[in-house]
C-alpha positions as CSV (number, residue, x, y, z in Angstrom):
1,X,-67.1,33.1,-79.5
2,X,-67.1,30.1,-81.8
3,X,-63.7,28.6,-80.1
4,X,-65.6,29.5,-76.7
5,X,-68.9,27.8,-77.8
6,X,-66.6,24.1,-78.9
7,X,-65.4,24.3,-75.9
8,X,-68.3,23.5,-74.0
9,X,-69.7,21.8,-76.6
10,X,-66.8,19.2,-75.8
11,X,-68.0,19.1,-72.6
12,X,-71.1,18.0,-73.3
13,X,-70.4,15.5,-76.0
14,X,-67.8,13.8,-73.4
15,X,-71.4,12.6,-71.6
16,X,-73.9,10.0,-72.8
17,X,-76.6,11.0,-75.0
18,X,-79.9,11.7,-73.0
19,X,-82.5,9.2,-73.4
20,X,-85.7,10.0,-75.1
21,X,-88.9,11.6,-72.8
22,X,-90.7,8.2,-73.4
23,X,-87.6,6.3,-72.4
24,X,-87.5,8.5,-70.0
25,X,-90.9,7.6,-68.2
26,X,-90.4,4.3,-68.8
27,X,-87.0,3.7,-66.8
28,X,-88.8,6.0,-64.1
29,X,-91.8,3.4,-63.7
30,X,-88.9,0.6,-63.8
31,X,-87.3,2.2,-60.8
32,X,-90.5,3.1,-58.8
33,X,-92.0,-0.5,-58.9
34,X,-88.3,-2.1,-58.4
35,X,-87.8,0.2,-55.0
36,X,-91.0,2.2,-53.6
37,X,-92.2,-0.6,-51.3
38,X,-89.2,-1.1,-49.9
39,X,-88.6,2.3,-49.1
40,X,-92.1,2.9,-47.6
41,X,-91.1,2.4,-44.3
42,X,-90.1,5.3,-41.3
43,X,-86.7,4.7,-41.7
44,X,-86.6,6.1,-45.7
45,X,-89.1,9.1,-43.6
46,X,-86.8,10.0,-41.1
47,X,-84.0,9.9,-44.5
48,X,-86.4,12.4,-46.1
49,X,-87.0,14.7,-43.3
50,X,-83.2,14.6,-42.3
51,X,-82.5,15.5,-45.8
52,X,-85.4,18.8,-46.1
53,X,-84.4,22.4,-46.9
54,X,-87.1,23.7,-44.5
55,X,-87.8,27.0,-46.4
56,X,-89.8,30.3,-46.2
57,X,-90.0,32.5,-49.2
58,X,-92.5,34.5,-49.5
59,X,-93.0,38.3,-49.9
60,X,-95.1,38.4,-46.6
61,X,-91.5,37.7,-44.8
62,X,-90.5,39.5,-41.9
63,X,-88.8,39.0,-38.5
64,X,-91.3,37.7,-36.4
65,X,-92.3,35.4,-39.1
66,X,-88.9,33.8,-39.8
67,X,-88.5,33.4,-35.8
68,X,-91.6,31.7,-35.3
69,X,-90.7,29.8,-38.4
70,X,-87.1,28.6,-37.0
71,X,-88.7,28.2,-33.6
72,X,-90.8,25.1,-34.6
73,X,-87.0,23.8,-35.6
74,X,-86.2,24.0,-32.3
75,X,-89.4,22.7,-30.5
76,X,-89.1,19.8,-32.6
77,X,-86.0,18.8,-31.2
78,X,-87.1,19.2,-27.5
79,X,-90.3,17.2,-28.1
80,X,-89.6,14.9,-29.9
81,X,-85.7,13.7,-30.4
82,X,-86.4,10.4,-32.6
83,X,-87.1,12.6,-35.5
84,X,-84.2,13.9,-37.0
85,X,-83.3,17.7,-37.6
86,X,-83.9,19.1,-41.0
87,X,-80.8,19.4,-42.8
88,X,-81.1,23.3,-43.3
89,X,-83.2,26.5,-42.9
90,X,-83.7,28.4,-46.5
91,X,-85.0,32.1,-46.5
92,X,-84.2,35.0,-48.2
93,X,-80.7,36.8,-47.8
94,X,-81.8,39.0,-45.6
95,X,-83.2,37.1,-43.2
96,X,-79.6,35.2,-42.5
97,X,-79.2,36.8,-39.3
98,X,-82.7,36.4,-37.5
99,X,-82.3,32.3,-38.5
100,X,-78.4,32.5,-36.8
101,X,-80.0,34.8,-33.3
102,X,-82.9,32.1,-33.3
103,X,-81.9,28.1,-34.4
104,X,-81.0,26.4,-31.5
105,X,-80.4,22.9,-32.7
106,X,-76.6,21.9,-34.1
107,X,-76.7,20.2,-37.7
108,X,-78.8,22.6,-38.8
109,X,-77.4,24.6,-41.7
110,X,-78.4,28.0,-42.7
111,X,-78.7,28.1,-46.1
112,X,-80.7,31.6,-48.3
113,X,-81.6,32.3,-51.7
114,X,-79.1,34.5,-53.5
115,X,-78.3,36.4,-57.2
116,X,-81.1,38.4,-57.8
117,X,-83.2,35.0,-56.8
118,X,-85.3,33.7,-58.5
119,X,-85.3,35.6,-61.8
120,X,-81.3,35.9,-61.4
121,X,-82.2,39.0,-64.2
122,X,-79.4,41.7,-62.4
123,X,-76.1,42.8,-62.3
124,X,-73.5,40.4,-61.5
125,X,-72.3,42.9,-59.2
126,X,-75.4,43.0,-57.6
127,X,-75.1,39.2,-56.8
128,X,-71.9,39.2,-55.8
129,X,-72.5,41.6,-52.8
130,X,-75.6,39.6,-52.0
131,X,-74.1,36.9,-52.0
132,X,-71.1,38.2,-49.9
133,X,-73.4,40.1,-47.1
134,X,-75.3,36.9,-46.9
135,X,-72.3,34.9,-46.0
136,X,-70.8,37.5,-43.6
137,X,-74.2,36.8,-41.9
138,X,-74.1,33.4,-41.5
139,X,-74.9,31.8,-44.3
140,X,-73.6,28.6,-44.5
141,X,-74.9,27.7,-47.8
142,X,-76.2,29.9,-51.0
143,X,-78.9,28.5,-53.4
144,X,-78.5,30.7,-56.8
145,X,-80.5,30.4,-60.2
146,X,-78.6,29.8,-63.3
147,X,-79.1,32.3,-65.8
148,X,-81.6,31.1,-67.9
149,X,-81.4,33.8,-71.1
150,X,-78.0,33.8,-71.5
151,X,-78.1,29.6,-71.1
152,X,-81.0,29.1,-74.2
153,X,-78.7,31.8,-76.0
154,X,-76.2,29.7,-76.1
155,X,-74.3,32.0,-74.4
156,X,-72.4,29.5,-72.2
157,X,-69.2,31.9,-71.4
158,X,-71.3,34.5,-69.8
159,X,-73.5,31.8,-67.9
160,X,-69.8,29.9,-66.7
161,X,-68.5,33.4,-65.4
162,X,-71.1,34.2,-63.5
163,X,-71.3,30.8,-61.5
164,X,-68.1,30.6,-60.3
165,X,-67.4,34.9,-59.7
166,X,-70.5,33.9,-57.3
167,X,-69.0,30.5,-56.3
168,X,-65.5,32.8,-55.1
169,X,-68.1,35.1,-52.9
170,X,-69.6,32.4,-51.1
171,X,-65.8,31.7,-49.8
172,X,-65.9,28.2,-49.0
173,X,-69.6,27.6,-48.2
174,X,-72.4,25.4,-50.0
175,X,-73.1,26.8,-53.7
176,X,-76.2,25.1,-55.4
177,X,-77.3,26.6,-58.8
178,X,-80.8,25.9,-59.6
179,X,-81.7,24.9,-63.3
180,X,-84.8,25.6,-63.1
181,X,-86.5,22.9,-65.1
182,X,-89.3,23.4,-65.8
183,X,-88.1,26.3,-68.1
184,X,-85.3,24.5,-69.6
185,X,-88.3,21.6,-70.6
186,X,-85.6,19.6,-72.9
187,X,-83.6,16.8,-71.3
188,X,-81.1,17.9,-73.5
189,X,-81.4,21.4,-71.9
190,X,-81.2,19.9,-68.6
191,X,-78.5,17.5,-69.0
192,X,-76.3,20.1,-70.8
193,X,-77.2,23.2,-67.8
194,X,-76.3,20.1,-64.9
195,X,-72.8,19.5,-66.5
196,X,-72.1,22.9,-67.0
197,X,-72.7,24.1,-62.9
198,X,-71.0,21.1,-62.4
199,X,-68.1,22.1,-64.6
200,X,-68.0,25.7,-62.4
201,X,-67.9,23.6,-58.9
202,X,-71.4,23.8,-58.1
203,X,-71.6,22.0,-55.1
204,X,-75.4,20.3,-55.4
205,X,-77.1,20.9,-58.8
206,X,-81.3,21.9,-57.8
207,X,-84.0,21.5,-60.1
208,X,-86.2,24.4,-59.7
209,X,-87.3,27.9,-57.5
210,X,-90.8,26.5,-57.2
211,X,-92.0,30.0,-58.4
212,X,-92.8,30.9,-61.7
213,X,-92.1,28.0,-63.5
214,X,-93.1,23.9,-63.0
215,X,-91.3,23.0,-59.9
216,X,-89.2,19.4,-59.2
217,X,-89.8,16.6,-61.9
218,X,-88.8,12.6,-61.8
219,X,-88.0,13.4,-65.6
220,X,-85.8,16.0,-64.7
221,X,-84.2,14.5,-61.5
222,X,-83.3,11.6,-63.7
223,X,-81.6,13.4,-66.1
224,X,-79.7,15.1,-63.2
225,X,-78.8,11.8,-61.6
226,X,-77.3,10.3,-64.8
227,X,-75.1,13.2,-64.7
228,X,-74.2,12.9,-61.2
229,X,-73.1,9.9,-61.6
230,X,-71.4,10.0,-64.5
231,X,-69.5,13.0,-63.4
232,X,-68.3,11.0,-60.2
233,X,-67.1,7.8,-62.4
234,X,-65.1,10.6,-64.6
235,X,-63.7,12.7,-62.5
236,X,-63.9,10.8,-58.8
237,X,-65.9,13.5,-57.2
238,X,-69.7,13.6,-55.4
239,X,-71.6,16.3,-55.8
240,X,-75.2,17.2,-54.4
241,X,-78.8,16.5,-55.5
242,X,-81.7,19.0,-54.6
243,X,-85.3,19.0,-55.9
244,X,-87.6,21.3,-54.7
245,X,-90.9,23.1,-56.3
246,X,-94.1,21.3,-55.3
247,X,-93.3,18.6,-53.6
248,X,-95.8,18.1,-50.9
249,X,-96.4,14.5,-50.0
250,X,-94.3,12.0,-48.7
251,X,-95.3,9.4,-51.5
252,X,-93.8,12.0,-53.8
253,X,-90.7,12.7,-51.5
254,X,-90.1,8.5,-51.7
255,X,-90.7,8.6,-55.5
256,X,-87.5,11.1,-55.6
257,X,-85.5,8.9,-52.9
258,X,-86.2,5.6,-55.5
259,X,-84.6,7.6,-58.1
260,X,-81.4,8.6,-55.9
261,X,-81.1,4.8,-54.7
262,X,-81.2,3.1,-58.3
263,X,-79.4,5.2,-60.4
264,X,-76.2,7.0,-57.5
265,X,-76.8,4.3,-54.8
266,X,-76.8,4.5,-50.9
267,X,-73.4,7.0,-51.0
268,X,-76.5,9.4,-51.8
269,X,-78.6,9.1,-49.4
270,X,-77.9,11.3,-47.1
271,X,-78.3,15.2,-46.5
272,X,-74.7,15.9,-47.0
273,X,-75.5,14.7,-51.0
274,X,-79.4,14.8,-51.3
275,X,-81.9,17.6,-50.1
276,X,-85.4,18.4,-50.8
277,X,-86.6,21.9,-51.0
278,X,-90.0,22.2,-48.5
279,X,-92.1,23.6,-46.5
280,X,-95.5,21.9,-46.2
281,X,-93.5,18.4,-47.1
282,X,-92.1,18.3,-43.1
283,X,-95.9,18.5,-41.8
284,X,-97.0,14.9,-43.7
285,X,-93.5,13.5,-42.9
286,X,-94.2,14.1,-39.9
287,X,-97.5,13.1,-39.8
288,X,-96.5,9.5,-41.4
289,X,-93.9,9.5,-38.2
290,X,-96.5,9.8,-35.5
């Protein structure tokens, strides 16, 4: 274990230190005043609402719900064209197949919640198969929670393992492994639990479920950024940002898209690296588009 342990330890010393929480806020204030007026326009709107995870999860689900859900997808399209799509459709596993029968418009991804979601507390097993019967349904991409017990244990091996046994069933689609924050609460935490999905071919790192825990913060999309990036200049590869958990208004959603712009540039912006978990988000977007 200790040999196991040094070796992600190496792996986490190989990255910059994180900055303090006040340094933190500070260089998020920097970043917001340098770029939120320029990016309060419909063009950085239409960005966002091209970039949205549309998503339903809620334990009132059921087939008629997630058609009716998936039909305003479609209706948007027909009425009005100068909006973009939303980059994907997120529900739970389950529900795979009524989004497939019922999307209409192309670009639009099917993405579900997977892994014993969103505790991720089961048997690996368990999420394997999930995951599996999820992509033999259509899923085109898989959103999964990192294990957060065995992660604050220390117990980095076990959290590795199960990443990428669950990366291998997705067989070749989207994997994003949410941190989920607003449990993790150190920078430290976050920075270390971003390198490591990384590490295990995650291919967006996500901040949070939005359930029982604080949702998306510009602290911890920060953090998540610097690793991003840093990752890219290291090993010459891109991968994903996604924040989701209570993220409602489009001030907030430009607020995010600031961050993305300063600190990984314009490569970013664009749903094939960025997404934001929503549901009631799309309403105001649209709303500001009208």
């Amino acid at each position: 274990m200790i040999n196991m342990k040094s070796k992600f330890q190496e792996a986490f010393e190989g990255f910059s230190p994180v900055l303090s929480d006040e340094q933190i806020k500070a260089e998020i204030q920097k970043i917001i005043d340098k770029h939120y007026d320029s990016l309060n326009n419909k063009d950085s709107i239409k960005l966002i609402h091209s970039c949205v995870d549309l998503t339903s999860l809620n334990p009132t689900d059921h087939v008629d719900h997630i058609y009716n859900f998936v039909k305003q997808v479609n209706e948007l399209d027909e009425t009005n064209p100068t909006i973009p799509p939303v980059a994907a459709i997120c529900v739970y596993p389950n529900f795979v197949k009524t989004v497939k029968d019922a999307l209409m418009v192309q670009d639009v991804a099917i993405a579900c919640v997977s892994g014993a979601f969103p505790s991720s507390q089961s048997f690996l097993e368990t999420k394997i198969v999930e995951t599996g019967l999820a992509v033999a349904d259509g899923a085109d991409e898989v959103d999964i929670v990192l294990h957060l017990g065995n992660f604050l244990a220390g117990n980095y091996q076990e959290v590795a393992d199960e990443i990428q046994e669950i990366k291998a069933a997705c067989k070749g689609k989207k994997l994003k492994v949410i941190l989920e924050t607003g449990a993790l609460k150190k920078a430290e935490n976050i920075q270390r639990a971003s390198i490591l999905s990384l590490f295990c071919d995650a291919d967006f790192i996500k901040t949070s479920t939005g359930k029982e825990y604080p949702g998306a913060s510009l602290e911890a999309a920060y953090v998540m950024c610097q690793v991003l990036k840093e990752y890219d200049a290291k090993y010459g590869i891109k991968r994903g940002l996604k924040v989701s958990g209570g993220i409602r208004t489009t001030e907030e959603a430009i607020k995010y898209l600031c961050i993305v712009k300063e600190i990984l540039g314009d490569e970013w912006m664009n749903n094939k690296l960025f997404r934001v978990g929503a549901s009631s988000l799309v309403t105001d977007l649209q709303k500001r588009l009208d």
